[in-house]
LUMGUVEX-312140 format. One record per residue: residue number from 1; x, y, z of N, C-alpha, C, O in turn; residue in three letters. Coordinates in nm, 4 decimals, decimal comma. Layout:
// residues N
{tivo = NUM; nx = X; ny = Y; nz = Z; cax = X; cay = Y; caz = Z; cx = X; cy = Y; cz = Z; ox = X; oy = Y; oz = Z; kolkol = ala};
...
This chain:
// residues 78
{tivo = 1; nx = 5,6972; ny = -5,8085; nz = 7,0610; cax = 5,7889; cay = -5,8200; caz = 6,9489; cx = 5,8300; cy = -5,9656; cz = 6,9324; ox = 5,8637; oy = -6,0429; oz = 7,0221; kolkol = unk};
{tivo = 2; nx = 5,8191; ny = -5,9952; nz = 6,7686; cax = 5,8339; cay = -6,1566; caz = 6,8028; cx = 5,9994; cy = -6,1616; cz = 6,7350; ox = 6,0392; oy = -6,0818; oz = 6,6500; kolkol = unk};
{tivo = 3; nx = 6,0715; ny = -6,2596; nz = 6,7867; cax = 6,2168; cay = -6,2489; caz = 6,7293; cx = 6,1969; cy = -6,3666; cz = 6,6450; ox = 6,0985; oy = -6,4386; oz = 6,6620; kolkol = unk};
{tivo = 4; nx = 6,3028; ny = -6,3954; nz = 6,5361; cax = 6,2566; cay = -6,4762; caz = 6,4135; cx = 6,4218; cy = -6,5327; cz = 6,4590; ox = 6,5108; oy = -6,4484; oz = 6,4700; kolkol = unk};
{tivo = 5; nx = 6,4605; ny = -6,7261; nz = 6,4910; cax = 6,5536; cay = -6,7487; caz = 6,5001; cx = 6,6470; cy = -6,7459; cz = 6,3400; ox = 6,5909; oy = -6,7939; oz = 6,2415; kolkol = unk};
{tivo = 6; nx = 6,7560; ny = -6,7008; nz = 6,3293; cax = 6,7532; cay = -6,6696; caz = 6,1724; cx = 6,8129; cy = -6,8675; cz = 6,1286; ox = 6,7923; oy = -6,9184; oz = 6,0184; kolkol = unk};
{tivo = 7; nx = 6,8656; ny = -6,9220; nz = 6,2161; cax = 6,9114; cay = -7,0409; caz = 6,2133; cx = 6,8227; cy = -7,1277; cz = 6,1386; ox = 6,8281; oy = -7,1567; oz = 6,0191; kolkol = unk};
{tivo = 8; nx = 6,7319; ny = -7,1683; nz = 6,2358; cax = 6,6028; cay = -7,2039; caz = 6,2004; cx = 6,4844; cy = -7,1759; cz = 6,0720; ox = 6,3860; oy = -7,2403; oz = 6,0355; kolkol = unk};
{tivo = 9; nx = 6,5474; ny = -7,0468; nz = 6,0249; cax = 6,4444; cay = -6,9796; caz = 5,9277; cx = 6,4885; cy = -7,0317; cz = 5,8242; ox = 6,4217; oy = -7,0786; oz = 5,7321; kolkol = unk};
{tivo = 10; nx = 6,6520; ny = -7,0244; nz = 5,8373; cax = 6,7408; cay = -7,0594; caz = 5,7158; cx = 6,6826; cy = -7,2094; cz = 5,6603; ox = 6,6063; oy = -7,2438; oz = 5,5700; kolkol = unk};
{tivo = 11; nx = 6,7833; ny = -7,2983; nz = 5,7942; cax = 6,7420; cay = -7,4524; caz = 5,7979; cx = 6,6335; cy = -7,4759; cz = 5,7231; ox = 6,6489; oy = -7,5424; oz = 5,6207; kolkol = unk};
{tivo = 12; nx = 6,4710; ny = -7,4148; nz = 5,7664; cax = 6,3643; cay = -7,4634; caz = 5,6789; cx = 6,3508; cy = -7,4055; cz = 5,4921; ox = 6,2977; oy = -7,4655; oz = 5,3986; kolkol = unk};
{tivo = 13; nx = 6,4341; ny = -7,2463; nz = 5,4928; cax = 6,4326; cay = -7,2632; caz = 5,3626; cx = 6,5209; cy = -7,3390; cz = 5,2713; ox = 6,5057; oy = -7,3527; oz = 5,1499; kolkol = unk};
{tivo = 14; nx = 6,5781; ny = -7,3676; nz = 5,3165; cax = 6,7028; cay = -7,5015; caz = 5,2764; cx = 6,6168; cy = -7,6264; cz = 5,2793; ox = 6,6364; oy = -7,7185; oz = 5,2000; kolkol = unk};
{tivo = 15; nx = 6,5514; ny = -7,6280; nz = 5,3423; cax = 6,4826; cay = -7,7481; caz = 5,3068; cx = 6,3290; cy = -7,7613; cz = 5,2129; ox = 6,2723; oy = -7,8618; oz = 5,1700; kolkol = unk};
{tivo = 16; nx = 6,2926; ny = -7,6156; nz = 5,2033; cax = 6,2056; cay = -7,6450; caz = 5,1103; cx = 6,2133; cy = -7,6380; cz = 4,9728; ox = 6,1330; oy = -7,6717; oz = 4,8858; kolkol = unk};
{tivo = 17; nx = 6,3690; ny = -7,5681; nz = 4,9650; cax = 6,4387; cay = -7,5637; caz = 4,8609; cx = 6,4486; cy = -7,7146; cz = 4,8179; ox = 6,3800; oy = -7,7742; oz = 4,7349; kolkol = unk};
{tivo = 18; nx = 6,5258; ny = -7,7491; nz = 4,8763; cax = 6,5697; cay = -7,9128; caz = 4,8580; cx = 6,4551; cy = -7,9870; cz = 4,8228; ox = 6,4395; oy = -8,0519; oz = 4,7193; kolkol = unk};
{tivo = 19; nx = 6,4006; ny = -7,9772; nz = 4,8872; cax = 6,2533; cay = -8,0809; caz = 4,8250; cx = 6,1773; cy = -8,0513; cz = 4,7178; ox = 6,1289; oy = -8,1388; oz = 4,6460; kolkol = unk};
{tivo = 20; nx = 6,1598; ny = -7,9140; nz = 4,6972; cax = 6,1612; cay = -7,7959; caz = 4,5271; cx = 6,1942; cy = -7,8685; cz = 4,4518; ox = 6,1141; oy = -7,9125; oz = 4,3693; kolkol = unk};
{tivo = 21; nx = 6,3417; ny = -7,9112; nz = 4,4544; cax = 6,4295; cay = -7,9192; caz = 4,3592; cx = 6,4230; cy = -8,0410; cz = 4,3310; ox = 6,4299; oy = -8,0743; oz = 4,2127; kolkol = unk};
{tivo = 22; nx = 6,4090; ny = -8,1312; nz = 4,4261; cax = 6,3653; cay = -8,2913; caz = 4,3834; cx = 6,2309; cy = -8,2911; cz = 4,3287; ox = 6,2005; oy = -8,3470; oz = 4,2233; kolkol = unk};
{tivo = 23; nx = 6,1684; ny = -8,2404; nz = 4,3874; cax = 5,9716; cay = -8,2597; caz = 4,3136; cx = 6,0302; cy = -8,2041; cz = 4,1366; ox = 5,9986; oy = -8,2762; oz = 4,0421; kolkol = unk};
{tivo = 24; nx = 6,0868; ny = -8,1162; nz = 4,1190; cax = 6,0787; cay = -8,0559; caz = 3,9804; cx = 6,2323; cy = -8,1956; cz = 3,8864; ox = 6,2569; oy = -8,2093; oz = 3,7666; kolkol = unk};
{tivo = 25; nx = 6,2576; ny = -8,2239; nz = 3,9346; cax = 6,3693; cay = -8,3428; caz = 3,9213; cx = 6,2588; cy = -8,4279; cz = 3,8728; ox = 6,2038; oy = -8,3827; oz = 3,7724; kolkol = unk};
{tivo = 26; nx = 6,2106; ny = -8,5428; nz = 3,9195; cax = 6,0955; cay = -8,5875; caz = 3,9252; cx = 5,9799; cy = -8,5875; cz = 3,8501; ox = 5,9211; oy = -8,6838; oz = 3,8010; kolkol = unk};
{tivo = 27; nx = 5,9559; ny = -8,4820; nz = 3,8463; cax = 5,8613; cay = -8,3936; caz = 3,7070; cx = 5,9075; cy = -8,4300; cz = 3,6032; ox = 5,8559; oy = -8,4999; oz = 3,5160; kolkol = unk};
{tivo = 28; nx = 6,0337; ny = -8,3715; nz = 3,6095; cax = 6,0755; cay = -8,3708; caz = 3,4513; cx = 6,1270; cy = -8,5000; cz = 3,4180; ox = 6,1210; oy = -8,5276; oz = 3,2982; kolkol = unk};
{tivo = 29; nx = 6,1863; ny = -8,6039; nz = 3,5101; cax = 6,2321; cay = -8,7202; caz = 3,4609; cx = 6,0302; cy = -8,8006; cz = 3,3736; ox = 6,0078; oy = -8,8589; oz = 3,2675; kolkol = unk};
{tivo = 30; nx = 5,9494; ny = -8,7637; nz = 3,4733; cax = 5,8666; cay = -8,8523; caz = 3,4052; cx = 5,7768; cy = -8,7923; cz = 3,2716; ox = 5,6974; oy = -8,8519; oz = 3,1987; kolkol = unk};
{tivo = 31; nx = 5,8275; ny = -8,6344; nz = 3,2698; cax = 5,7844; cay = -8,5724; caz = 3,1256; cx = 5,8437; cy = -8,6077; cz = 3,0491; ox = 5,8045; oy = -8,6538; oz = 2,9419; kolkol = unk};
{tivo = 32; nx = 5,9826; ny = -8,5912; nz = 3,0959; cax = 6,1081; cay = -8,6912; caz = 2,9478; cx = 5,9960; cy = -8,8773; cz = 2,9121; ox = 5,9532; oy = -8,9282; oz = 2,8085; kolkol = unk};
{tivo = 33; nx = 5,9919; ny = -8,9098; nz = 3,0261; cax = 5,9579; cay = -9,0589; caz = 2,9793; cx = 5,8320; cy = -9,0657; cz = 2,8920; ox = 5,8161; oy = -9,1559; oz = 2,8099; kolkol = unk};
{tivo = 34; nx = 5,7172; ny = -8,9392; nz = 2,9181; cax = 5,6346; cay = -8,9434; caz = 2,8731; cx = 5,6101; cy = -8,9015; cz = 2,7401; ox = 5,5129; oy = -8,9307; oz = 2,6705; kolkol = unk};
{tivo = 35; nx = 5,7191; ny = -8,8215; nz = 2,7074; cax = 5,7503; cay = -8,7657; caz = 2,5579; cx = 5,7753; cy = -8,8297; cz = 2,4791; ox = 5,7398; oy = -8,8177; oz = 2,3618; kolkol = unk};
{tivo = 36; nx = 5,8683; ny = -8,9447; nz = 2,5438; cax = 5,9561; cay = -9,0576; caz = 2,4972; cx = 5,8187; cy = -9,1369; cz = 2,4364; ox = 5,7948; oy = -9,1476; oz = 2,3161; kolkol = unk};
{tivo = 37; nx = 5,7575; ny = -9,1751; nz = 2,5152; cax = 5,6344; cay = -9,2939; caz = 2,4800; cx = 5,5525; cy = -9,2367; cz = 2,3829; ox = 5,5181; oy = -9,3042; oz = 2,2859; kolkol = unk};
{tivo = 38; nx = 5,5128; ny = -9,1085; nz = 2,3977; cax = 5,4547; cay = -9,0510; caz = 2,3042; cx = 5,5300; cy = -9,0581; cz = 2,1601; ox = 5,4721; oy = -9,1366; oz = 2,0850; kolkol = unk};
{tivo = 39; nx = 5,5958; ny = -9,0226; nz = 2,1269; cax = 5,7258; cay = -9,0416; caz = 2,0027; cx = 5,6978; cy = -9,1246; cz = 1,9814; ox = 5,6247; oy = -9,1297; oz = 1,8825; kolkol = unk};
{tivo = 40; nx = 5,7338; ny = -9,2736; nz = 2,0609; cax = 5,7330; cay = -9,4034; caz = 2,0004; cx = 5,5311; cy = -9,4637; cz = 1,9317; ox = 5,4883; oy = -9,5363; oz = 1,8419; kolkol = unk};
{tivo = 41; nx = 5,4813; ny = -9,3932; nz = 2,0222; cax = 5,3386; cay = -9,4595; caz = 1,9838; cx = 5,3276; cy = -9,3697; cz = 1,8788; ox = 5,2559; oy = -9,4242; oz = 1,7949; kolkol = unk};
{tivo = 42; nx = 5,3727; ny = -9,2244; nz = 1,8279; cax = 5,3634; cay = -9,1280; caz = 1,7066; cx = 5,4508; cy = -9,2386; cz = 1,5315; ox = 5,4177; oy = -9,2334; oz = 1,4130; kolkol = unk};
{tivo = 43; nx = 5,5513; ny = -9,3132; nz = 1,5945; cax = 5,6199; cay = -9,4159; caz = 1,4860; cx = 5,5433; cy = -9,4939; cz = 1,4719; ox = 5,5331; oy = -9,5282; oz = 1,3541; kolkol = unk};
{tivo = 44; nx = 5,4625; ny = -9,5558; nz = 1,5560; cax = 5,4071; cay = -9,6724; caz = 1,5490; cx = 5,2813; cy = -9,6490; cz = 1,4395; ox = 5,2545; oy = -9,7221; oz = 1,3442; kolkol = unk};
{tivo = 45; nx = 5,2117; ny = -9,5249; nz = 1,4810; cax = 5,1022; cay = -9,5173; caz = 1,4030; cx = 5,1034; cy = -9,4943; cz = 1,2902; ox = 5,0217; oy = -9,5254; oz = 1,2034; kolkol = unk};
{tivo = 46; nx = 5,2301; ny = -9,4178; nz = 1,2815; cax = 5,3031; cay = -9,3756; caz = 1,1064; cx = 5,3198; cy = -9,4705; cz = 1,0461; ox = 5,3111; oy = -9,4709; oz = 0,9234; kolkol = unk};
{tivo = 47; nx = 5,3534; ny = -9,5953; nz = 1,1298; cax = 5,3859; cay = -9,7299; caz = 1,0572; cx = 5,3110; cy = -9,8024; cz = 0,9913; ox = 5,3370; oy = -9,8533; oz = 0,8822; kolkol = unk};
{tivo = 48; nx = 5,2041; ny = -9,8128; nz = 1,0587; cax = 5,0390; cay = -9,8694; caz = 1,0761; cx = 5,0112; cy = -9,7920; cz = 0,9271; ox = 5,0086; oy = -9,8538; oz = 0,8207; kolkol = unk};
{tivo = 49; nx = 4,9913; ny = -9,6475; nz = 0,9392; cax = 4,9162; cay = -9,5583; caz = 0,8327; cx = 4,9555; cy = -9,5757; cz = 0,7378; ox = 4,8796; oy = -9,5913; oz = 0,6422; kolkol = unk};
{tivo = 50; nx = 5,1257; ny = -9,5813; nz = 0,7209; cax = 5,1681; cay = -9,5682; caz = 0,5524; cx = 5,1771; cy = -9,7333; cz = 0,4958; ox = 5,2221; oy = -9,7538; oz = 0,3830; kolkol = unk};
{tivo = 51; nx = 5,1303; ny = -9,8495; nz = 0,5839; cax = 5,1104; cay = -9,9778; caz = 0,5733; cx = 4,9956; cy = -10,0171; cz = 0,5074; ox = 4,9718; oy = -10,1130; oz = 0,4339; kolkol = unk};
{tivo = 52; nx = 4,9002; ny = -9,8852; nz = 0,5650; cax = 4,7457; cay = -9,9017; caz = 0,4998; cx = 4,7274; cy = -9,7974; cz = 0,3857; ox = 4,6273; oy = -9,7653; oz = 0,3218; kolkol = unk};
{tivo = 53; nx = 4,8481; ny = -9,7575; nz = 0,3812; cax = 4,8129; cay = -9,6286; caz = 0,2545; cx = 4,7294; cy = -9,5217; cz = 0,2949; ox = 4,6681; oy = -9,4501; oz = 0,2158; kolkol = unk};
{tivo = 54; nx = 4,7258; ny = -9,5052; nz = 0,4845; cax = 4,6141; cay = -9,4022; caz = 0,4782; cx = 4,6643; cy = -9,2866; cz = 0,5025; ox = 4,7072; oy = -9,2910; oz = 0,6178; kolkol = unk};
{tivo = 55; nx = 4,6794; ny = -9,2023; nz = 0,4648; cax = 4,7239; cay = -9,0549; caz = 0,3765; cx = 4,6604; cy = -8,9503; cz = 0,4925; ox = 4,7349; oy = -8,8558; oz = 0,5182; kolkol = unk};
{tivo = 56; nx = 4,5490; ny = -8,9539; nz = 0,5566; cax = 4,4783; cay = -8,8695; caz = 0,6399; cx = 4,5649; cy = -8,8872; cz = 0,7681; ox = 4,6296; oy = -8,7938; oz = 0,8155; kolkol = unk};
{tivo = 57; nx = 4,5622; ny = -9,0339; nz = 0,8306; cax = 4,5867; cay = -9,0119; caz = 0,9213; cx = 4,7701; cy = -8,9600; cz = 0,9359; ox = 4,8022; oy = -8,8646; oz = 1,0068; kolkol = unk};
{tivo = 58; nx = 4,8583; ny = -9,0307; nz = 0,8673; cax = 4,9792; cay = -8,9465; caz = 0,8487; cx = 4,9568; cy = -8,7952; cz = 0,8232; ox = 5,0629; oy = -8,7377; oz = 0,8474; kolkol = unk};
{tivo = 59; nx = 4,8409; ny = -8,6896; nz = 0,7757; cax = 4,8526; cay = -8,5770; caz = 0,7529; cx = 4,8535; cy = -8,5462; cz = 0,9072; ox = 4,9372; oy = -8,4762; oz = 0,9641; kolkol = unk};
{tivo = 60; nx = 4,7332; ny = -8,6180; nz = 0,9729; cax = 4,7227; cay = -8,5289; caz = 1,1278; cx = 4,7887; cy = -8,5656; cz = 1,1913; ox = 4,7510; oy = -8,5192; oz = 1,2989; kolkol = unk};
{tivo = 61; nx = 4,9236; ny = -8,6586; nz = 1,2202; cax = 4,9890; cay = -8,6893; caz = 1,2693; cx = 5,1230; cy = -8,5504; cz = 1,2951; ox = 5,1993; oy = -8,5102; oz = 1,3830; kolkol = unk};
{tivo = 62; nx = 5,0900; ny = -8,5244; nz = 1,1751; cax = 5,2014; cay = -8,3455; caz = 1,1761; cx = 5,1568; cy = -8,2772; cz = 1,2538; ox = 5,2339; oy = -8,2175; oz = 1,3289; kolkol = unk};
{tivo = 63; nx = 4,9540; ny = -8,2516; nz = 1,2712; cax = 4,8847; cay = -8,1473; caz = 1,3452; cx = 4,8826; cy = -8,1957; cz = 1,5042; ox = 4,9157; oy = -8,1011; oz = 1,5757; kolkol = unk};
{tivo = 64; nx = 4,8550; ny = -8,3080; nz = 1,5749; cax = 4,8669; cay = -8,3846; caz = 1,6847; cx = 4,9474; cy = -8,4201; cz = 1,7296; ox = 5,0212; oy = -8,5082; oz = 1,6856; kolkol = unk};
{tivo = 65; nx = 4,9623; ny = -8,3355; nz = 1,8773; cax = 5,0595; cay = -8,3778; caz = 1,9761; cx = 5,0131; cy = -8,4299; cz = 2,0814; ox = 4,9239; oy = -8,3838; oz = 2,1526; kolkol = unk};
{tivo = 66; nx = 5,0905; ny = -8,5586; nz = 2,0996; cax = 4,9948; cay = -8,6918; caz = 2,1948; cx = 5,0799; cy = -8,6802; cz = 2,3302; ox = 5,0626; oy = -8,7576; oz = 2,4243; kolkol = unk};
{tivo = 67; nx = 5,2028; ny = -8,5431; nz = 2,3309; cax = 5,2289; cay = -8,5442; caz = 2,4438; cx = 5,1045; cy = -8,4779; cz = 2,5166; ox = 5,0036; oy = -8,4170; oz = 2,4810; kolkol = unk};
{tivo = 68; nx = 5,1700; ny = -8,5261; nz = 2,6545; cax = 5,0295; cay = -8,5315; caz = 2,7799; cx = 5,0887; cy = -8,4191; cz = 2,8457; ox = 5,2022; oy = -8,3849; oz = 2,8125; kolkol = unk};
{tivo = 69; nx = 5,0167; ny = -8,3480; nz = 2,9484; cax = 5,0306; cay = -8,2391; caz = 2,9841; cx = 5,0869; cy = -8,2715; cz = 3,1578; ox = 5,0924; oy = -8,3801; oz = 3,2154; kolkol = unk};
{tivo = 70; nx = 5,1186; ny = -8,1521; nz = 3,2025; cax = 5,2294; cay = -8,1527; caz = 3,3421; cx = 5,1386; cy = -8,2629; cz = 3,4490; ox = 5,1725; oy = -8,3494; oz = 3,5297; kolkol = unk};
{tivo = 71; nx = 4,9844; ny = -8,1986; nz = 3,3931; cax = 4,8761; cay = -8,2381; caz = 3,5064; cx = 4,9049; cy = -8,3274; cz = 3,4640; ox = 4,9941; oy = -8,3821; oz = 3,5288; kolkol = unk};
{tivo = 72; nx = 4,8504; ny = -8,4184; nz = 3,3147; cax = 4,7817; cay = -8,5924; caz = 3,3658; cx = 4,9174; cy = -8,6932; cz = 3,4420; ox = 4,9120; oy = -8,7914; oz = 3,5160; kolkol = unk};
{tivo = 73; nx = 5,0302; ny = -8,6185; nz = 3,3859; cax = 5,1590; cay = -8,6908; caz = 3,4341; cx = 5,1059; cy = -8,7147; cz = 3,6317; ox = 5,0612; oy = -8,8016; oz = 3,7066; kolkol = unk};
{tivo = 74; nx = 5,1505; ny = -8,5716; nz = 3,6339; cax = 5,0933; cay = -8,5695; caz = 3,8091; cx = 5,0442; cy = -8,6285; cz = 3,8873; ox = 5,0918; oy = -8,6708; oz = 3,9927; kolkol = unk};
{tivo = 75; nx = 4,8874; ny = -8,6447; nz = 3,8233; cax = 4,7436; cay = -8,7079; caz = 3,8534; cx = 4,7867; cy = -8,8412; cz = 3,8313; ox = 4,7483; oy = -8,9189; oz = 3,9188; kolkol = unk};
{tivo = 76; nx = 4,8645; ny = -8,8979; nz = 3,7280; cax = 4,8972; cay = -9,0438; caz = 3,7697; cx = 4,9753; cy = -9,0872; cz = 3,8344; ox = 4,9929; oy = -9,2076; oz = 3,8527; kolkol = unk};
{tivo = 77; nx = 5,0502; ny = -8,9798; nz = 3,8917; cax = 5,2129; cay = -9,0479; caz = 3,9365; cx = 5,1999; cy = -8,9996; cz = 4,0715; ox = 5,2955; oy = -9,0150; oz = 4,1475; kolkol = unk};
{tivo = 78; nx = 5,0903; ny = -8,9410; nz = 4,1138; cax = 5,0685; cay = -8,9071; caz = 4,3050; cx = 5,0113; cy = -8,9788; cz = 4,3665; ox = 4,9968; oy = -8,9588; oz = 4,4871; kolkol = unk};
């Protein structure tokens, strides 16, 4: 019979909690930043387009979202 110290059991889920909660902290601070950049490069191009009178690319600018996904954030930031 194996006995499970409950002290110990606790302690580590408390701590994987804690580190949970920072990794997803973390996450989301650099999805906010990445949304952020995205937005600004979405003005920029609007700027560019209605500068050149080009009409297409402001249409797909409504259909295209240049936010980046959970992964590429990840994959660059590990």
């Amino acid at each position: 019979m194996h006995v499970v110290n409950c002290n110990s059991a606790l302690h580590c889920y408390l701590r994987m909690s804690t580190t949970l909660t920072k990794c997803c902290m973390w996450t989301n601070f650099h999805i906010h930043n990445e949304q952020c950049k995205a937005i600004e490069l979405q003005k920029v191009i609007k700027k560019i387009a209605i500068q050149h009178k080009d009409f297409d690319i402001q249409h797909r600018l409504h259909h295209i979202t240049l936010i980046p996904t959970v992964a590429s954030i990840l994959s660059r930031h590990s």
